[in-house]
C-alpha positions in Angstrom: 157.4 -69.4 103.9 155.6 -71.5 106.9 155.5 -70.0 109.9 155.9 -72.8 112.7 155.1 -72.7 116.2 157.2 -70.4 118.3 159.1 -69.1 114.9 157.8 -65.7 116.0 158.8 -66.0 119.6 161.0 -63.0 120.5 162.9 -61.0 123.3 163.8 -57.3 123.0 165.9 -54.7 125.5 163.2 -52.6 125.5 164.2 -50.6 128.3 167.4 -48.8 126.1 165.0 -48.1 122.9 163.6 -44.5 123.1 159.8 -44.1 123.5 158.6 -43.7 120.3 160.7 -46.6 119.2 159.2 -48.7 121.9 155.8 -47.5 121.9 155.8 -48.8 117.8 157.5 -52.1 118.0 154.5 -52.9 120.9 151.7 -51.5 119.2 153.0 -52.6 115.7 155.7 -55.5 115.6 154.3 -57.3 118.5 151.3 -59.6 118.7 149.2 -58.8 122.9 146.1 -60.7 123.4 143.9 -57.6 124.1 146.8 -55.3 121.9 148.0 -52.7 124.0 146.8 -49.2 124.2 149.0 -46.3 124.3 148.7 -46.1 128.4 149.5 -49.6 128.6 152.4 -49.8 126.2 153.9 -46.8 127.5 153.6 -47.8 131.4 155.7 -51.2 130.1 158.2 -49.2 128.6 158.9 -46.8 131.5 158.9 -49.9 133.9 161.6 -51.6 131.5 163.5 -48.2 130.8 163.4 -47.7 134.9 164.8 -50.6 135.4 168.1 -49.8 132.6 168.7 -46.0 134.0 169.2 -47.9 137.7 172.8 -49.7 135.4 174.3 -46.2 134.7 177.8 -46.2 135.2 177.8 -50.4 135.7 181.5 -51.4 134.9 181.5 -53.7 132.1 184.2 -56.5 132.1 186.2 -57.5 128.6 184.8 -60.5 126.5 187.1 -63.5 127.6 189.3 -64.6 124.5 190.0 -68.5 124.4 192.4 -70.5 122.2 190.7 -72.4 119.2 190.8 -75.7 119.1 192.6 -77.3 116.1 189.4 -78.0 113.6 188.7 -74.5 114.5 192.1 -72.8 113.8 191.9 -74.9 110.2 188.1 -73.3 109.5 189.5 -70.2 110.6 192.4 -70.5 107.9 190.1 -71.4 105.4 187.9 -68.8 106.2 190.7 -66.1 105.8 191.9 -67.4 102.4 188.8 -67.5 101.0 188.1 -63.4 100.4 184.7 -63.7 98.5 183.6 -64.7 101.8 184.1 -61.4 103.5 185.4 -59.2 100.6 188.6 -59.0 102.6 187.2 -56.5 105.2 188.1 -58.9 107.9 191.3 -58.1 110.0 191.3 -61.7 112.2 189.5 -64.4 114.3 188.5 -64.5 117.6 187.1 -67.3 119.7 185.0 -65.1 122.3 182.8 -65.6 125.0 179.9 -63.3 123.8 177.9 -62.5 126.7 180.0 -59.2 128.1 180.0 -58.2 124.1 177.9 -54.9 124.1 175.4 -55.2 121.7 173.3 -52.5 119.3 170.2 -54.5 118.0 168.0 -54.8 120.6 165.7 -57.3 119.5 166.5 -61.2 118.6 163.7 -63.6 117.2 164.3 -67.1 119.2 162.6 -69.0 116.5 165.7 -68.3 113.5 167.9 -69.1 116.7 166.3 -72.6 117.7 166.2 -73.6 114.3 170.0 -72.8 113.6 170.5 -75.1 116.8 168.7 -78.0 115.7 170.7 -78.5 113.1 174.2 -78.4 114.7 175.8 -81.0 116.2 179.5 -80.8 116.9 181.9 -78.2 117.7 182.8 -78.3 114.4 179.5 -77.8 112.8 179.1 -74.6 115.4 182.6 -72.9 114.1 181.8 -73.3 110.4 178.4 -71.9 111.6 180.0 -68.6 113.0 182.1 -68.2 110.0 180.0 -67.9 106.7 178.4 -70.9 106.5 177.4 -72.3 102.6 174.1 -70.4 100.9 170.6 -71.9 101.7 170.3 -74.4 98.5 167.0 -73.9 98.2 165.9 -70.9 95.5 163.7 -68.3 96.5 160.5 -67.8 94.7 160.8 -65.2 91.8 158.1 -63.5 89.9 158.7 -61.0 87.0 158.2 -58.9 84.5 159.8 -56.6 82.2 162.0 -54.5 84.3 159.9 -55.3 87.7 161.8 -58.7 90.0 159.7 -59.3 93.4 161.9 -61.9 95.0 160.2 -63.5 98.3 163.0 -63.6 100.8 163.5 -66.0 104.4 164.0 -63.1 106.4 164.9 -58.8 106.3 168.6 -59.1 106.0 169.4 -59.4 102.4 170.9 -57.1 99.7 171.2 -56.5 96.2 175.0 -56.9 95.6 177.4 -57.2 92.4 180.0 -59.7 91.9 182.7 -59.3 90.0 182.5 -62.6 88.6 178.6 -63.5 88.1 177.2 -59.3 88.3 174.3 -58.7 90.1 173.3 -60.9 92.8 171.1 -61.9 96.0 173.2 -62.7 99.4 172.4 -62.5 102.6 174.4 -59.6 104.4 176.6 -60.1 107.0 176.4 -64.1 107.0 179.5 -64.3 109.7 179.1 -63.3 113.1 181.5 -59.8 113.7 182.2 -57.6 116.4 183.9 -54.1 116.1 185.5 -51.8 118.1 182.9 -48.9 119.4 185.0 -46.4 122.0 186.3 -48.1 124.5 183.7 -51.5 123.5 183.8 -54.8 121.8 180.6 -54.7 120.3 178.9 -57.8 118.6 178.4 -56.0 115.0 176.4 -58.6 113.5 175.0 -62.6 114.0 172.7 -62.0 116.7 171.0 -65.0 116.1 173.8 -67.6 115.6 175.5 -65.9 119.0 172.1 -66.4 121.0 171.6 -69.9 119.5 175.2 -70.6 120.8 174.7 -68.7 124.1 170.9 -70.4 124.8 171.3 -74.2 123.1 174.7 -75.2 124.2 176.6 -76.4 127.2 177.8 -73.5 129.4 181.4 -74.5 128.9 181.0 -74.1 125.1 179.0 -71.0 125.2 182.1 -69.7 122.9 182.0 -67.9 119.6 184.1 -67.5 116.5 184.3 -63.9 115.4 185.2 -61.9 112.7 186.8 -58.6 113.6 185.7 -55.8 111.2 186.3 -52.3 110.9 181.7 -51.8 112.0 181.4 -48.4 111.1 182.8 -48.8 107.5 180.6 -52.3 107.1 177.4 -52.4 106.1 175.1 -52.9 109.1 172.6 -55.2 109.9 168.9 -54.3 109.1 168.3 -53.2 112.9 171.7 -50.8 113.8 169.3 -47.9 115.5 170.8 -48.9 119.0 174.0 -47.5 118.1 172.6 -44.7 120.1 172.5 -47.1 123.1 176.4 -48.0 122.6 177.5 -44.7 123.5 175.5 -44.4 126.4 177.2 -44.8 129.8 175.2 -48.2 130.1 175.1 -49.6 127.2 173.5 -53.1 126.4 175.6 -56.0 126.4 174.4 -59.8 125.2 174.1 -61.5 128.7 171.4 -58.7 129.0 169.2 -60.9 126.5 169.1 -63.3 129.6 168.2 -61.0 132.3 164.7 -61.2 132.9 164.7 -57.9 134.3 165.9 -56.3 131.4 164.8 -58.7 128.5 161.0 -58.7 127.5 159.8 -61.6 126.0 157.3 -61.2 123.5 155.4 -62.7 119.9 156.6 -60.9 116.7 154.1 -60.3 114.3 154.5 -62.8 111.5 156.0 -61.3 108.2 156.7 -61.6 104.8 159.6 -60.1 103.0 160.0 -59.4 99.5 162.7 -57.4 98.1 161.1 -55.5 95.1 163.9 -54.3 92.3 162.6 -51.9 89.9 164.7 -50.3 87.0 163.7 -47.8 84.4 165.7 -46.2 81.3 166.8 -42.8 81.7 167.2 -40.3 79.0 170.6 -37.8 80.1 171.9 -34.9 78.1 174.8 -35.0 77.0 177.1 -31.7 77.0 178.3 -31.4 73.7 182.3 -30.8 74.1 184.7 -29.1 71.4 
């Protein structure tokens, strides 16, 4: 995989990670021209995490529902029928506006969201976006041997799955954007990087979202869920907060490969006898 220009560009709520979380994505994840030293990363974390202890007890208004529009309400139709798109874990469709969604991952990379926005270029393109949108037709690179697969992957959020009709297969995990119910919270569950590309590239009067409610908890979660911990805080994170230049660092992730590595080996078992 090429690594373009800005690909690697990034934002993170550093201020609701805990130290030790901070202190490694700055040290490790992040790219600082000199790198930082301990002193220096932890002085920007305490500045950031200052600045999200002053929100405790902020009220936090409810996401504004809209109406889909008629292209939308068919995709959304379509989207429901079609259960090998969300194993039929989905209980409905909501057209949201996703910035006072609280949020758990804390980071987004603005480069998979800018290229997601290049490419889409009617409200009807951006719906089908939100809502499973077809499998990358390109293959990814696979090399193997006997019982060893290294399969080079886009990006982290992948799984091995099985199908009941074609076995054991790659797919992308949580491909739709979600939001689930966290205590009293709609929380945006997963998508982060479809609902910023929608939140940062379009018109503010279509900064709207279609979303799959899921039962979170009970889903698998996307590769980052540690801010979980941040949800049930009484100020949690919510998306406009990616905005907020007071709360929002901007920063350049390390560049990365990702390979998902299967492995499988025989096993011998005993077997009980029985009489």
């Amino acid at each position: 995989m090429t690594i373009r220009e800005g690909d690697t560009d990034g934002v993170v709520l550093l201020g609701w990670k805990t130290r030790d979380r901070a202190m490694a994505l700055l040290q490790q994840d992040c790219h600082f021209d000199p790198p930082l030293t301990d002193d220096a990363a932890e002085e920007l974390w305490a500045r950031f995490r200052e600045r999200v202890n002053g929100l405790r007890g902020r009220p936090l208004s409810q996401p504004l529902h809209r109406l889909p529009a008629s292209d939308e309400g068919r995709i959304i139709a379509a989207f429901m029928q079609d259960t090998s798109r969300h194993a039929g874990a989905v209980q409905r469709v909501i057209k949201v506006d996703p910035f006072a969604l609280v949020v758990h991952q804390l980071e987004i990379t603005i480069g998979r969201s800018r290229s997601i926005s290049e490419r889409l270029h009617t409200a009807t393109d951006w719906a089908a976006e939100c809502l499973c949108p077809a499998p990358s037709s390109v293959a990814p690179p696979i090399r193997h041997a006997p019982n060893c697969v290294d399969v080079d992957l886009p990006h982290g959020e992948w799984a091995l799955l099985f199908d009941p009709r074609h076995g054991l297969i790659l797919g992308e995990a949580a491909r739709c954007i979600t939001v689930t119910t966290i205590g009293p919270h709609l929380v945006l569950w997963s998508g982060y990087h479809r609902t910023y590309a929608a939140a940062g590239w379009r018109r503010e009067h279509e900064r709207t979202i279609l979303a799959a409610v899921v039962n979170g908890l009970g889903s698998h979660p996307p590769a980052r869920s540690y801010g979980l911990r941040a949800v049930n805080s009484d100020h949690p994170p919510i998306f406009a907060d990616f905005f907020n230049p007071d709360l929002a660092l901007p920063v350049r992730f390390r560049a990365k490969r990702f390979t998902m590595q299967i492995r499988a080996q025989v096993v011998a078992l005993n077997v009980e006898a029985t009489m």
